[in-house]
C-alpha positions in Angstrom: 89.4 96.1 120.9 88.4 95.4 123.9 89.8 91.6 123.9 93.1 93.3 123.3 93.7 96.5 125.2 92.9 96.5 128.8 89.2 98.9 129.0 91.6 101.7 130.8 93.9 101.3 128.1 91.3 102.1 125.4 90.0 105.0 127.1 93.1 106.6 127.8 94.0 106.2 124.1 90.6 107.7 122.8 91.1 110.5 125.5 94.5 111.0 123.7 93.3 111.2 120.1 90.4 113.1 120.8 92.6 115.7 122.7 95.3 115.8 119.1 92.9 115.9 116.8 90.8 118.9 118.7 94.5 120.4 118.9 94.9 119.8 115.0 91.5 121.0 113.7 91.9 124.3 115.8 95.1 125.0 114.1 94.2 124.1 110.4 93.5 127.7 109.7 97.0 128.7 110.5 97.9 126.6 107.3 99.1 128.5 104.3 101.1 126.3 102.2 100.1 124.0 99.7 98.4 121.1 100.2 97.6 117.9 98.5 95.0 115.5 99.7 94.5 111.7 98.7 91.4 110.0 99.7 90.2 106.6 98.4 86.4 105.7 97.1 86.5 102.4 99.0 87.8 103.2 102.2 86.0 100.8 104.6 88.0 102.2 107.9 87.2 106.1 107.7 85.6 108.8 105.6 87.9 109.2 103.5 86.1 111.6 100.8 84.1 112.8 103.8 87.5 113.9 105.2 89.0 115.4 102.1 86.2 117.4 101.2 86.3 118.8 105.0 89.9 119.3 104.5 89.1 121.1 101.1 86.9 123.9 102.9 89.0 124.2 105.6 92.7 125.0 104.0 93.2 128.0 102.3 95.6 126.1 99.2 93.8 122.4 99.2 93.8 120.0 96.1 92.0 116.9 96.6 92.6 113.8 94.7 89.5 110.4 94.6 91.0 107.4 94.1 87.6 105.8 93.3 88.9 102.1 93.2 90.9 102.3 95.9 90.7 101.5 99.7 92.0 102.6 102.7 95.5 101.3 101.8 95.7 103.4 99.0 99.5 104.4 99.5 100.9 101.2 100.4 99.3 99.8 97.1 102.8 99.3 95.4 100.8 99.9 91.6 100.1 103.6 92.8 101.9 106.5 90.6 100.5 109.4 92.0 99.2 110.9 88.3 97.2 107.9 86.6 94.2 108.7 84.5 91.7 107.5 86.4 92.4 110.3 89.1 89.2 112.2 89.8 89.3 116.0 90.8 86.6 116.3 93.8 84.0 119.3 93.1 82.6 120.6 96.1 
């Protein structure tokens, strides 16, 4: 990253996301509504099912859906319905 953002840059930016999601996690208890989780087996960017099982103890109304076969792109992949069969309910 480095190569392409200017060292300030970058830190200002990390500064920036670390500040939103602190905000974000502090406020997750204040959700009440339903909520619906997609994480993908192959992610290769973050921890995805790491993540969604987080999520899952956090919110109060969380379903979690594994796409096992899928990677981080998993909703730009234009094949995606949202209720195949090889959808995997995470137990946790």
């Amino acid at each position: 990253m480095l190569k392409i953002l200017p060292k300030d840059t970058l830190t200002w930016r990390l500064k920036l996301v670390r500040s939103a999601a602190a905000y974000a996690n502090s406020r997750l208890h204040a959700i009440t509504s339903q909520v619906l989780v997609l994480a993908s087996g192959r992610d290769n960017i973050l921890p995805s099912k790491n993540e969604a099982r987080r999520l899952f103890r956090l919110l109060k109304h969380c379903d979690v859906r594994v796409f096992e076969e899928n990677g981080h792109t998993i909703l730009l992949v234009l094949t995606l319905i949202l209720a195949p069969l090889d959808i995997k309910k995470i137990t946790i």
